[in-house]
C-alpha positions as CSV (number, residue, x, y, z in Angstrom):
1,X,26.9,51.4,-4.4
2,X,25.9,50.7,-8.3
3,X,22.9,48.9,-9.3
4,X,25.4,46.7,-11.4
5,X,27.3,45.5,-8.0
6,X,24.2,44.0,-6.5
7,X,24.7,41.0,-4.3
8,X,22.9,38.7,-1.2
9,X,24.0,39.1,1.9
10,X,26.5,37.1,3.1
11,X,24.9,33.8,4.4
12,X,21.6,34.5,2.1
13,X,22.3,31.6,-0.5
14,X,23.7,28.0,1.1
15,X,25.0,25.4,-0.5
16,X,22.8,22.2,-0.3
17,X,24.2,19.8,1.9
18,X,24.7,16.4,-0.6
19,X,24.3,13.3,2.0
20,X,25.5,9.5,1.5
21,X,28.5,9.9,-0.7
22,X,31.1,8.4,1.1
23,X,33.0,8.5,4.5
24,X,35.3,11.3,3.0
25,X,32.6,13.6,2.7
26,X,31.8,13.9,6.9
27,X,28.3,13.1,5.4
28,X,28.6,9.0,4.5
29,X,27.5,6.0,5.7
30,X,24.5,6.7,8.1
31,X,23.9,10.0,6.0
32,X,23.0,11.7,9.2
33,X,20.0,9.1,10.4
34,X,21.6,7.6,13.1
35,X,22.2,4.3,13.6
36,X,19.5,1.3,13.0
37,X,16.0,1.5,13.5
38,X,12.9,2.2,11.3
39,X,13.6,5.8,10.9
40,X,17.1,4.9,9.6
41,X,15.7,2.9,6.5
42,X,14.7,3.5,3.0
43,X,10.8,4.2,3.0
44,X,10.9,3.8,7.4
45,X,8.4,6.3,7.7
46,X,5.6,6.2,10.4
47,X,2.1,7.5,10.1
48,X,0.7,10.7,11.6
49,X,0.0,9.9,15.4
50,X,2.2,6.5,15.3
51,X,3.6,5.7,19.0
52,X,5.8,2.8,18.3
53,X,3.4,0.0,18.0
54,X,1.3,1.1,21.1
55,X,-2.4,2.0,21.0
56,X,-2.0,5.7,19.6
57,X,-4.2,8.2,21.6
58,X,-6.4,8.2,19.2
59,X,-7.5,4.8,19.7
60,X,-7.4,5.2,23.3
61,X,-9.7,7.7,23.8
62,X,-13.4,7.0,23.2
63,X,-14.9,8.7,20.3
64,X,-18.6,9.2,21.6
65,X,-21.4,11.9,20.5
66,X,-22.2,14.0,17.4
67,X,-20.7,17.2,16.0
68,X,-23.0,19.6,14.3
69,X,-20.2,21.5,13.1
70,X,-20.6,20.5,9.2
71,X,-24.1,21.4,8.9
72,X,-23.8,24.7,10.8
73,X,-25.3,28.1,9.4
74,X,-23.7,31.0,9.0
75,X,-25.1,34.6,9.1
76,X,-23.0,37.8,8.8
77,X,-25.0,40.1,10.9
78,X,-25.7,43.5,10.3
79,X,-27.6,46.1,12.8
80,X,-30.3,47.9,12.2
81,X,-28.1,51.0,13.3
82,X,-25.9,50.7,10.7
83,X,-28.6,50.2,8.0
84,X,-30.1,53.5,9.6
85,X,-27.3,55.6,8.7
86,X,-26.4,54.4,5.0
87,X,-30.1,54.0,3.6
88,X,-32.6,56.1,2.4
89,X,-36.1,55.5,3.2
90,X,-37.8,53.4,0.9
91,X,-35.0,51.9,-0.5
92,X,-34.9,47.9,-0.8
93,X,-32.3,45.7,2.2
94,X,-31.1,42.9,0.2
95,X,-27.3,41.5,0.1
96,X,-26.8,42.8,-2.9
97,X,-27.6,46.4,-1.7
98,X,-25.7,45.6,1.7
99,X,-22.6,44.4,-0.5
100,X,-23.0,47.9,-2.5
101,X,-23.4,50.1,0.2
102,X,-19.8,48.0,2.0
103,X,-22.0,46.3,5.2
104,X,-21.2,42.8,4.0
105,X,-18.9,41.0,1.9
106,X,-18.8,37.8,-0.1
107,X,-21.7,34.8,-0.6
108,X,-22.6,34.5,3.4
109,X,-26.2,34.8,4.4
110,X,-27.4,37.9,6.0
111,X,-29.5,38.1,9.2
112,X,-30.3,41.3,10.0
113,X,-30.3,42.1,14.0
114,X,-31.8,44.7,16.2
115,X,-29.4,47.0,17.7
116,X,-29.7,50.4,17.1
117,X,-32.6,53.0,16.6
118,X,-34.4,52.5,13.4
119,X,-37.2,55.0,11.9
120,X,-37.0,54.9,8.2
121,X,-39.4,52.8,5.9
122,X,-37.7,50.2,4.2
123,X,-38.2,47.1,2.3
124,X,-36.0,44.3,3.4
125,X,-35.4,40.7,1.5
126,X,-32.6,38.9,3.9
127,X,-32.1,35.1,4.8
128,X,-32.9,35.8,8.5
129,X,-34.0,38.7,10.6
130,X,-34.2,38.7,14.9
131,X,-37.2,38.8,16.3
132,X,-36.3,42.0,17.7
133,X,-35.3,43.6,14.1
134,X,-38.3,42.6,12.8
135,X,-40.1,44.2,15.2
136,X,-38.9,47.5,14.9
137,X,-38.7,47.5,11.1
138,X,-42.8,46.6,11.3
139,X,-42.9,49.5,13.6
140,X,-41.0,52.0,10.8
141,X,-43.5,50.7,8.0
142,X,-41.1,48.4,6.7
143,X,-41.9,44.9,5.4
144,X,-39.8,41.9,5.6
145,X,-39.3,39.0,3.7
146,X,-37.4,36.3,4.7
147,X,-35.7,34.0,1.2
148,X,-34.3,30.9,3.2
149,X,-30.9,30.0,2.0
150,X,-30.2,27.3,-0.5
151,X,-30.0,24.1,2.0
152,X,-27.2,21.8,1.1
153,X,-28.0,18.5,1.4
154,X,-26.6,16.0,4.0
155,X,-23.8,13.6,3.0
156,X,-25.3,10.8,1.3
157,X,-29.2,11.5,1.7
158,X,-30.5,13.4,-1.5
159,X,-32.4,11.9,-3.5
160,X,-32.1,8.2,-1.8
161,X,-35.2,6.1,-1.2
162,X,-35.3,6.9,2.6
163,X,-33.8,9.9,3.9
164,X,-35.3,12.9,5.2
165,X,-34.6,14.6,2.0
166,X,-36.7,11.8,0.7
167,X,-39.5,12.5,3.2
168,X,-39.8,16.4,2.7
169,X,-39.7,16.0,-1.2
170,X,-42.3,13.7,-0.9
171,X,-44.4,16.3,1.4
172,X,-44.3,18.7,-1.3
173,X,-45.3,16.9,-3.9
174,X,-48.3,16.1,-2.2
């Protein structure tokens, strides 16, 4: 085979199939809808979850109860056993240093946990740490600081009148 005799696979490029252009072209008059109906018309379309007119599922079903699920937190945890094996003693634990040395990745808060053995005397500067970790850090020598992540604010609540954004920027200005 050339490189100058190069060509799809048979089957690889299909013709598009032109629709309502006449009864001689096996494609006409109901351009493959069917007959009648809704779905058979220009702009019949139905929305997402549409059951013909009858009370969609949706509807049906009771909608009850909170989800926390937008105002969740998320940690990516790292072990003290890992941070054991890849720091030195008296280095500094902050993401920066995690990112650096490959235990994390990206923007995510860091808790630290506390699996594993731990000796050396390290500094650490995380969003969270277990109760446990913190422990056994303390025991080393270490000391820990915990810098709270930057708290969004809830849909439609900063900086209103009476919110509980309101309320906690009001208790710290006093």
């Amino acid at each position: 085979m050339h490189d100058f005799d190069l060509h799809a696979p048979e089957g690889a490029n299909k013709k598009k199939r032109i629709i309502g252009r006449g009864q001689g072209s096996g494609r006409g008059t109901t351009a493959g809808k069917g007959n009648k109906g809704q779905k058979s018309r220009s702009g019949g379309k139905t929305y997402v979850g549409f059951e013909g007119g009858q009370m969609p599922l949706y509807r049906r079903l009771a909608h009850r109860g909170f989800s926390n699920y937008p105002f969740k937190k998320e940690f990516q945890a790292v072990n003290l056993g890992e941070i054991e094996k890849r720091f030195e003693a008296s280095e500094t634990v902050n993401a920066a240093s995690l990112i650096k040395k490959g235990l994390v990745k990206g923007t995510v808060p860091v808790k630290i946990l506390g699996n594993g053995d731990f000796t050396k005397k390290l500094s650490f500067k995380v969003a969270a740490v277990s109760a446990s970790a913190k422990e056994k850090i303390e025991k080393a020598g270490g000391d820990v600081t915990v810098d709270a992540p930057a708290e969004r604010p809830a849909k439609g609540k900063a900086g209103g009148k009476g919110g509980p954004a309101a309320k906690t920027a009001k208790a710290e200005q006093e």
